[in-house]
Structure formats: structure tokens, C-alpha cells
C-alpha positions in Angstrom: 9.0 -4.0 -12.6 9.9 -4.6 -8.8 7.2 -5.2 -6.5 7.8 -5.0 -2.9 4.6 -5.7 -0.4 4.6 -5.0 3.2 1.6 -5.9 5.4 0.7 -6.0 8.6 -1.2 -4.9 11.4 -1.8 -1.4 12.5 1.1 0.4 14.0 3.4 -2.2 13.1 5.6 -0.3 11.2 5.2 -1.2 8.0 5.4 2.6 6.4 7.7 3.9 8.1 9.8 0.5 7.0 8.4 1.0 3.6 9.7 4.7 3.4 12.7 3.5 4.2 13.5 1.0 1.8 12.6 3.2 -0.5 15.0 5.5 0.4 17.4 3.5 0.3 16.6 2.1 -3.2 16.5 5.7 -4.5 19.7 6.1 -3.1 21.8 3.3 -5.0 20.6 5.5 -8.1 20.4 9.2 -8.1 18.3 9.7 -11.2 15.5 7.9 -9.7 12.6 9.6 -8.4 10.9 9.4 -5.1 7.0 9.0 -5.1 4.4 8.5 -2.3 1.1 7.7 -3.2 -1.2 8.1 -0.3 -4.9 6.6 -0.1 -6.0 7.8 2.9 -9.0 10.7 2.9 -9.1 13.2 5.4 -12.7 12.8 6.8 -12.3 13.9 10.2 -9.7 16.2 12.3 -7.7 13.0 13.6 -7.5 11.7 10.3 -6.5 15.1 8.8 -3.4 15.1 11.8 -2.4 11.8 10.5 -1.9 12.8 6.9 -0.2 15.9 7.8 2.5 14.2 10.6 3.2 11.4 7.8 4.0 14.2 5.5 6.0 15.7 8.0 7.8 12.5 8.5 8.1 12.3 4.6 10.2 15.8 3.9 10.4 17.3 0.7 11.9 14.7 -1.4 9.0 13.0 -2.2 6.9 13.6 -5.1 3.2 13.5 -3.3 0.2 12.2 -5.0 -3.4 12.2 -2.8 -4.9 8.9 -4.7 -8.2 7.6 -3.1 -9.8 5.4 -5.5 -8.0 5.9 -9.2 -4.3 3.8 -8.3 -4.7 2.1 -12.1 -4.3 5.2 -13.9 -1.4 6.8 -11.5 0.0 3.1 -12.0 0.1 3.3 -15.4 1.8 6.5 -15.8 5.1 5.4 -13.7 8.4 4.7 -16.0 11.5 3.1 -14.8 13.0 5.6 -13.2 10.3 6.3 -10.6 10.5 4.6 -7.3 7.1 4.5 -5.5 5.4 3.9 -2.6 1.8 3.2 -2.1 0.2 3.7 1.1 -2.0 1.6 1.3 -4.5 -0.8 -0.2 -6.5 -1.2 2.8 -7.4 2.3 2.5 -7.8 2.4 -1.6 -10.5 -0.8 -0.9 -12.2 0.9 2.0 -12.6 4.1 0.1 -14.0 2.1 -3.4 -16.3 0.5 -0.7 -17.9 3.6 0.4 -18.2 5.5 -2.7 -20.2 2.8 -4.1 -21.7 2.2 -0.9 -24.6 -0.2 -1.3 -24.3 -1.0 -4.5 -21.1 -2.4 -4.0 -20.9 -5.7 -5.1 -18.1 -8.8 -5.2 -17.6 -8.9 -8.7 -17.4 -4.6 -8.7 -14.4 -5.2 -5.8 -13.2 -8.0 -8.1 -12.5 -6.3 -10.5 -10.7 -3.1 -9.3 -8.4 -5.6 -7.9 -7.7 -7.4 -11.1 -7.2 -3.8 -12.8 -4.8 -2.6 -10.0 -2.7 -6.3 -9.9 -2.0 -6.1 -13.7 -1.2 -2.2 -13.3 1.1 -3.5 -11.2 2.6 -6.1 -12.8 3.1 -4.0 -15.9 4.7 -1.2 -14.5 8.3 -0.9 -15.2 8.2 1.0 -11.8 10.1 -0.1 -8.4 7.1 -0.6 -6.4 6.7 -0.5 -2.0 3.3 -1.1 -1.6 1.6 -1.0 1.6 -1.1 -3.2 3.2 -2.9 -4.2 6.5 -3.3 -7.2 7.2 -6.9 -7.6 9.1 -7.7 -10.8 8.8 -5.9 -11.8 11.9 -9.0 -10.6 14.5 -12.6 -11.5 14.8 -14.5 -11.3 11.6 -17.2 -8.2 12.8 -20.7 -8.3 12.4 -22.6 -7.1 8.9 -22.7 -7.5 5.3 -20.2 -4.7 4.2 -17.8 -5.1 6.9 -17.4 -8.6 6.3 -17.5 -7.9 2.5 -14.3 -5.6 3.2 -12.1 -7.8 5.2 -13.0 -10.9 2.8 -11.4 -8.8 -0.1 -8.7 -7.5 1.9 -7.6 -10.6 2.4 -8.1 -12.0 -1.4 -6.5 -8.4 -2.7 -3.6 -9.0 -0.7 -3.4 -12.7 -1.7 -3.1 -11.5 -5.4 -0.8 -9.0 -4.7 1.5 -11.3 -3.0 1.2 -13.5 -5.7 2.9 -11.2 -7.9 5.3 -9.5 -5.7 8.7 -10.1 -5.6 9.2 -9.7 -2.3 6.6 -10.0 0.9 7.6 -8.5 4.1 5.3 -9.5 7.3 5.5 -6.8 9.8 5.2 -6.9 13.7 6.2 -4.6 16.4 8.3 -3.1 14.3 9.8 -5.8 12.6 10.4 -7.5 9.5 9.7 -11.1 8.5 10.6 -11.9 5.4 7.7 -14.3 3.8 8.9 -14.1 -0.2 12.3 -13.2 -1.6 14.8 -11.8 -0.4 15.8 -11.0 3.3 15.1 -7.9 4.9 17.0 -5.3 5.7 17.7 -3.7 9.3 17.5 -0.1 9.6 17.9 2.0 13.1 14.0 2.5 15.1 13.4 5.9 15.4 
């Protein structure tokens, strides 16, 4: 198991970095397979263009899996030969948030977290997991917002905590905060 964790903020590059780390992992071993698990839900036209120039970007060499809420069981089906990204947590909290909605509750978020760490930490997978980092900015007003960014912040703490690497992304580039150094690719 290899777990790789880039956060940042929004448009900081941090998936398109992500992809191509990947790439290059998946290149140092042709038998390895390319996957690219996206959270994101297509609830309005803008976010429907999103998914669609990310998969543009993306090509035909990845294996893609549309994941909102059920990571853990994808997770768990990942061998050693898979290489996978996951774009991103943020988005996987955000959506368990909404489906449960009001009923939502810390130790509900608490433990979908605890499921996905130790999915994660099982895997004999190579791992590029993505993450926003929004606890940078003003804490907004009401009970579910601030519910979200509290466990966006404690999700990403435990996934750090068991990553082998953690890259910090801004403006397009990578600060190394655990492991290893980063690479340098070419912007686009």
C-alpha cells in the first residue's frame, strides 16, 4: 500500500498534479492499471461541464469509476497492480452530508471516515488521493456548513496521518509536507 495525498485550495492544481504522478507511476510499470475514481455529482449544467472537460483531459487510459458516497467498497476491491486516483474527498464528504441531510450527525461523518482511512490503509493499491483544503478561509455561518469544514479538516488530518507522502498545493505548485520530494512536471 502507497498513499499519496494532495490538498489544497481550489484551482491549485492539485488534479491535474495528481494525474500526473500517476502517470508517471504507471509508467515505471506497464502491467499496472490506471484508475480514476471521481466523487463529484453532476447536479447542475456547470458542474456536468466540469466532469466532462476533466474527462477530456483524462483520455482513454484510465479506467473511470463515478463514486459519490460508496469509496470503502471500490477501496476494497483494488489489488496491487492497480494505480488509482481519487478525486476528491471533499466532494465524497459533501455528498455523505447531503444525502443524510439533517440527520447527519458527528459520529455518522466519524465513522465513514474511519471506514475509508482503514480501506485505505489496507489496500495493497498505489493510492493519489485528492483533497481541498478549506480550512484556510472564514469559517461560514450555520450548523451544516460548519459541520462540513470541521470534518474536512479532521478527515484530512487522518488521512495525512497515514499517507506516505503529503503534497501542499498552491498556484500550481508542490510543497512537499511528508515524504518524499516532489516532482516537477511541465504546466500546461
Amino acid at each position: 500500500m502507497t498513499v499519496h495525498f494532495l490538498l489544497g485550495g481550489a484551482r491549485s492544481g492539485k488534479s491535474s498534479y495528481a494525474e500526473q504522478l500517476a502517470l508517471a507511476c504507471k509508467a515505471q510499470s506497464q502491467s499496472k492499471q490506471l484508475h480514476y475514481i471521481a466523487t463529484a455529482v453532476a447536479f447542475d449544467d456547470e458542474m456536468r461541464r466540469r466532469i466532462e472537460l476533466h474527462q477530456e483531459r483524462r483520455g482513454t487510459q484510465w479506467h473511470n469509476h463515478e463514486e459519490p458516497t460508496e469509496l470503502v467498497s471500490l477501496i476494497e476491491k483494488f489489488s496491487v497492480q492497480d494505480v488509482v486516483l481519487i478525486d476528491c474527498f471533499t466532494l465524497w464528504m459533501n455528498n455523505i452530508i447531503y444525502n443524510n441531510g439533517d440527520t447527519a450527525t458527528t459520529e455518522m461523518i466519524d465513522a465513514q471516515v474511519k471506514q475509508l482511512v482503514l480501506a485505505l490503509s489496507r489496500s495493497p493499491a498505489t493510492y493519489y488521493c485528492v483533497s481541498n483544503e478549506v480550512g484556510l478561509g472564514i469559517v461560514p455561518l450555520g450548523e451544516v456548513t460548519r459541520l462540513y469544514v470541521d470534518h474536512a479538516g479532521w478527515m484530512n488530518q487522518a488521512i495525512a496521518k497515514v499517507a506516505d507522502t503529503v503534497t501542499f498545493m498552491a498556484a500550481g505548485l508542490p510543497l512537499a509536507m511528508k515524504g518524499g520530494p516532489v516532482e516537477e512536471f511541465p504546466h500546461d
